[in-house]
C-alpha positions as CSV (number, residue, x, y, z in Angstrom):
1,X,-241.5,-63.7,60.1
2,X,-241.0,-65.7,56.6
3,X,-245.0,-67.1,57.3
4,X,-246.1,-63.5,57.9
5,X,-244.6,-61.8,55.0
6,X,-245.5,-64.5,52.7
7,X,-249.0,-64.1,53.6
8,X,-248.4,-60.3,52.9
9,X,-247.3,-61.0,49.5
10,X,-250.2,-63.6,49.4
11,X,-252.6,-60.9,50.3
12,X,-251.3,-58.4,48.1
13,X,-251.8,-60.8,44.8
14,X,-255.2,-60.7,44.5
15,X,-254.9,-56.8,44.0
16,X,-253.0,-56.9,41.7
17,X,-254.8,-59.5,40.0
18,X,-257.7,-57.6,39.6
19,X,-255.5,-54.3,38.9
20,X,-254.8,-56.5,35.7
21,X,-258.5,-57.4,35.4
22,X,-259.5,-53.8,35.5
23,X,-256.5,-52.9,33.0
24,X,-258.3,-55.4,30.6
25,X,-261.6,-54.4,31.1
26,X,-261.2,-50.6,31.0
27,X,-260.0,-50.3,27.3
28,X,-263.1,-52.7,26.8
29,X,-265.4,-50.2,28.0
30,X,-263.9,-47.4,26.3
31,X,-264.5,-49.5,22.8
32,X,-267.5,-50.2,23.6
33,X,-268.1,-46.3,24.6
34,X,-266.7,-45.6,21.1
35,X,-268.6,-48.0,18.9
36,X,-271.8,-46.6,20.6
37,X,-270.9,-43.7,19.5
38,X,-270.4,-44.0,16.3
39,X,-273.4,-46.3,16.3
40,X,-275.2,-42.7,17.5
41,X,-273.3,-40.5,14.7
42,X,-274.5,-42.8,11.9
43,X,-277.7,-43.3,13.0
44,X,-278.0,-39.2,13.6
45,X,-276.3,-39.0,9.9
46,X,-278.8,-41.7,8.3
47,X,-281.6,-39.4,9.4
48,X,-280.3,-36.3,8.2
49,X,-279.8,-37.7,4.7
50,X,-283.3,-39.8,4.3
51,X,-284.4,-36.0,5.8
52,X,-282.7,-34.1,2.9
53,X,-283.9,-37.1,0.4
54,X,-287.5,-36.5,1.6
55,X,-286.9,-32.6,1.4
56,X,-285.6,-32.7,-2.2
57,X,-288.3,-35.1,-3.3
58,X,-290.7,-33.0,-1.8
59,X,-289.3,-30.0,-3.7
60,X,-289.3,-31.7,-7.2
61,X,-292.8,-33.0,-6.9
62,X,-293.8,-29.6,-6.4
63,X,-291.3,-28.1,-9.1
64,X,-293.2,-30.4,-11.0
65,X,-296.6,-29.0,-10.3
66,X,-295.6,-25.8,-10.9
67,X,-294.6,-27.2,-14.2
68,X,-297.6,-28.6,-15.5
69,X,-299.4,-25.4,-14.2
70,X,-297.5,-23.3,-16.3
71,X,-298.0,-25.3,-19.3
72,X,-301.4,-25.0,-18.5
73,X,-301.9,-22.4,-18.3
74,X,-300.0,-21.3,-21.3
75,X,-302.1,-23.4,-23.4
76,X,-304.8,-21.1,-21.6
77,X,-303.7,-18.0,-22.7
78,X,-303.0,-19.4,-26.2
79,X,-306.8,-20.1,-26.5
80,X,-307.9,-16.7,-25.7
81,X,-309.0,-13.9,-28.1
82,X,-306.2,-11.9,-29.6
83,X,-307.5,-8.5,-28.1
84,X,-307.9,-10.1,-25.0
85,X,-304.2,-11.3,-25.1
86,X,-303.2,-8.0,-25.8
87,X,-305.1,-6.3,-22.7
88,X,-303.3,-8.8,-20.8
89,X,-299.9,-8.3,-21.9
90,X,-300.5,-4.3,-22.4
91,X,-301.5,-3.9,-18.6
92,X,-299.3,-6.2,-17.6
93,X,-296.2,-4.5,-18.8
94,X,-296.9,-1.3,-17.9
95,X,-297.5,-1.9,-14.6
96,X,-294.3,-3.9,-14.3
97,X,-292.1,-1.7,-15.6
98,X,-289.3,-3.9,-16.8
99,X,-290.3,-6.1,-13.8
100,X,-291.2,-9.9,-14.4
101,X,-293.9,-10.1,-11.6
102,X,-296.1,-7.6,-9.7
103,X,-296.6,-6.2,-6.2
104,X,-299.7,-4.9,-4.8
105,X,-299.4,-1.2,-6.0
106,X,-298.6,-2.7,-9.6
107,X,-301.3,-5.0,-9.5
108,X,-303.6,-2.1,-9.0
109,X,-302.1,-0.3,-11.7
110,X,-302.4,-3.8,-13.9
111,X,-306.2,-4.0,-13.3
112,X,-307.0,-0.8,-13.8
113,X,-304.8,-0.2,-17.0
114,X,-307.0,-3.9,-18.2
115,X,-310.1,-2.0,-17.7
116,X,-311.4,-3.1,-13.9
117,X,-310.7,0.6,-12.3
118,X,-312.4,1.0,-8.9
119,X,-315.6,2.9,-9.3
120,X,-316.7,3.4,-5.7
121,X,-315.0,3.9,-2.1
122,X,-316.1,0.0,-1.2
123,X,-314.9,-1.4,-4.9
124,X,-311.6,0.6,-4.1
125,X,-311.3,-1.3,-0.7
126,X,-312.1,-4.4,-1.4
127,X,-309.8,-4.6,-4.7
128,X,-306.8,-3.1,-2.6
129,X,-307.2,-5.8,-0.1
130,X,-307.5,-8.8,-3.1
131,X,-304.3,-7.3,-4.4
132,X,-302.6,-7.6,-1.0
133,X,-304.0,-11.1,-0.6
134,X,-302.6,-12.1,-4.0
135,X,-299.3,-10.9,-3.3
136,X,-299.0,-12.7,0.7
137,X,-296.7,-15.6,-1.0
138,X,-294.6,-13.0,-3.6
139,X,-295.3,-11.0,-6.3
140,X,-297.4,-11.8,-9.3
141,X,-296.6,-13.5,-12.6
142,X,-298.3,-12.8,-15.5
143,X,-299.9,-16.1,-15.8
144,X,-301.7,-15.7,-12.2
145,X,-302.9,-12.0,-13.1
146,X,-304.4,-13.5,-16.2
147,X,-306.0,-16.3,-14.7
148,X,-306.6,-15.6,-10.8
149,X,-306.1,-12.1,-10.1
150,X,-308.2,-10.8,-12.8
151,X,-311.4,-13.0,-12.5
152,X,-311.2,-12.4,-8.6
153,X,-311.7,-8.5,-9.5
154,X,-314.6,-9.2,-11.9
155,X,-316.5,-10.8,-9.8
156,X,-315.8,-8.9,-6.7
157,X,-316.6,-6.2,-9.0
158,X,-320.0,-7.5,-10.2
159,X,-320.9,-8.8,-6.6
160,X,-320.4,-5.3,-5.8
161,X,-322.2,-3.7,-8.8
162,X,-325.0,-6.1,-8.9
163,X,-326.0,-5.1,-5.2
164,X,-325.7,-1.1,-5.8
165,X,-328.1,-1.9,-8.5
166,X,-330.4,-3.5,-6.5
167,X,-330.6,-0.3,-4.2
168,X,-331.4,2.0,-7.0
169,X,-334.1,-0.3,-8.1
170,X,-335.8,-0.5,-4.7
171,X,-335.5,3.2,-4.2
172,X,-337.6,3.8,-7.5
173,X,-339.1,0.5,-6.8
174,X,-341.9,2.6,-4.8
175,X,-344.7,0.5,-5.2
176,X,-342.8,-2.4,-4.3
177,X,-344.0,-4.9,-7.8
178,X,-340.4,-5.7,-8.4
179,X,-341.0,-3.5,-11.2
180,X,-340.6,0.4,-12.4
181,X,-341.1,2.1,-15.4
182,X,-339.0,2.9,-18.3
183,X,-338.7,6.5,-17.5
184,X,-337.5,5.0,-13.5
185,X,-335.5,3.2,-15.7
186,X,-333.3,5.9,-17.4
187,X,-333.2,7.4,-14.1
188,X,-331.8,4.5,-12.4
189,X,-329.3,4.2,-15.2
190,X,-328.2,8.2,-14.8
191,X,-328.3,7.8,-11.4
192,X,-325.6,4.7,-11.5
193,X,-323.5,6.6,-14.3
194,X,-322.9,9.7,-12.5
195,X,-322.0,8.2,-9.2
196,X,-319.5,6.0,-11.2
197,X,-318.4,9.0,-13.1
198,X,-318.1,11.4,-9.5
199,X,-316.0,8.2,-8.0
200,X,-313.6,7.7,-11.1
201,X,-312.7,12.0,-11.2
């Protein structure tokens, strides 16, 4: 009986052997579950801040461009005629209205208070749409009307002008010489000056 029940309490020391084992090991794991994690957080945290470093380099660099454009531009408008930089200024601030920048419906106002009114139905379409192209990113500053929004117009204007005129020449054009008279050429002119003066009211 003393054989058999110290061969129980034999067989029950291994157990509790490894009970201790496992009691060692478990707060092991758990550290090493820890560290891992943290391992994870600052690895997660490194990325965010090289992220926000990249983002706020990004955003200087462009500050910066927006800088040097302005002086630029600045210079630019410094170097213009004085009536010119009146016009500018003039239409400018009439169509903002107290304002520092302009939306579409100003910027139509601005160009046609700087003298680029819409004299046709296809002149008036095509301007509204550059003004609501302009304004896809914000309104517009007074630089950008000066020196983007305006010398879009004129040329849209003068693309569109240029092939109207074309038309009245190959209507009195009847001979087809590329040529007409000087009398076809007074009535070409009429012609062009009362449609402009029936689309402007």
């Amino acid at each position: 009986g003393k054989s058999s029940s110290e061969g129980a309490s034999m067989l029950t020391l291994p157990s509790a052997a490894n009970g201790q084992k496992d009691n060692k090991e478990a707060p092991n794991a758990k550290q090493e579950e820890a560290v891992k994690k943290e391992k994870t957080k600052f690895s997660r945290s490194k990325e965010q801040r090289m992220k926000a470093l990249g983002e706020l380099s990004q955003n200087s660099s462009q500050q910066s461009k927006m800088t040097r454009l302005w002086n630029t531009r600045r210079v630019d408008f410094d170097e213009l005629p004085q009536p010119e930089r009146e016009a500018f200024r003039k239409a400018f601030v009439e169509a903002a209205a107290g304002a520092e920048a302009l939306d579409a419906k100003a910027l139509r106002t601005a160009l046609k208070a700087f003298g680029l009114p819409a004299r046709s139905e296809e002149e008036r379409r095509e301007i509204s749409l550059l003004c609501s192209e302009a304004v896809i990113l914000g309104s517009v500053d007074f630089f950008t009307f000066c020196f983007e929004v305006v010398p879009t117009c004129r040329e849209v204007m003068r693309r569109l002008r240029k092939e109207l005129l074309l038309k009245y020449f190959e209507m009195y054009d009847v001979m087809q010489t590329s040529s007409i008279s000087l009398g076809a050429c007074r009535l070409l002119f009429r012609s062009c000056f009362t449609l402009e003066l029936g689309s402007t009211g």
